[in-house]
Each structure stands twice: as C-alpha cells, then as structure tokens.
N, C-alpha and C positions, 0 to 999 in steps of 0.2 A: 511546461513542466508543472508538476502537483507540487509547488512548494511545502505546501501544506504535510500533504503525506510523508516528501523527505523528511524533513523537519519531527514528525512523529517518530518516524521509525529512527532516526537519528538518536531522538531523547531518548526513547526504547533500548538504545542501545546496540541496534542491531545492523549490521550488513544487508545487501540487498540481495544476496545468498540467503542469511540468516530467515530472511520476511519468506522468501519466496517458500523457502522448505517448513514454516511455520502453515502456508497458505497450500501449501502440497500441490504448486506449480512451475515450471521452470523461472529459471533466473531471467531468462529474456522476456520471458511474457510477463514477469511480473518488474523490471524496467521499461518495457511499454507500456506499462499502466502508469510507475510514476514518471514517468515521462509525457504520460495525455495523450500517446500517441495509441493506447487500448480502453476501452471503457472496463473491462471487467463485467463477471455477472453479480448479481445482488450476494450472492454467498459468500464469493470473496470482499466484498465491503461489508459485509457484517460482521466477516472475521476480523478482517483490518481493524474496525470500529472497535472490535473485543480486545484484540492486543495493543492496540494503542490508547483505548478510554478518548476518544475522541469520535463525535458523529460525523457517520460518513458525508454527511452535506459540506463540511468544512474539508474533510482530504481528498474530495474530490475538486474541489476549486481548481483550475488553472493560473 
C-alpha cells in the first residue's frame, strides 16, 4: 500500500472516487495505484503531485 498517497488524498479531502474522477481514470485503476499493485504513467503522478502539493517521489513510496 502507498501509505503516503492515502494519507494525501485523505488530508485533500477526497474519496478514492473523488481522486480517480479528478485524475479522469476509473476508481479501480486508480486503487491499484494506491494500493502498489499499478505503477501509473508519469501524467498521472504529476497530477497526483498537483492536487496534493506533495512530490511524487514521496506518494509513490510503498
């Protein structure tokens, strides 16, 4: 699990509906990202990075 990234989108405020339709991908693929079970592409961690103000080298952590 991406503690890291739950933990962002938590403080964010947001569901992991809310991230996914922010990120314009479904709910399942974007819980197998934080879950570590998808890496994601560079676009979506930039975005991540952008709604949460956090670098993606930290929400990608396992």
């Amino acid at each position: 699990m991406r503690k890291q990234l739950k933990e962002a989108r938590m403080r964010a405020g947001l569901t992991q509906q809310q991230m996914a339709e922010k990120l314009d991908i479904s709910l399942v693929y974007y819980q197998k990202i934080e879950a570590g079970e998808r890496t994601g592409d560079f676009t979506i961690w930039d975005r991540l990075e952008d709604i949460t103000g956090i670098h993606q080298r930290i929400l990608r952590e396992i």
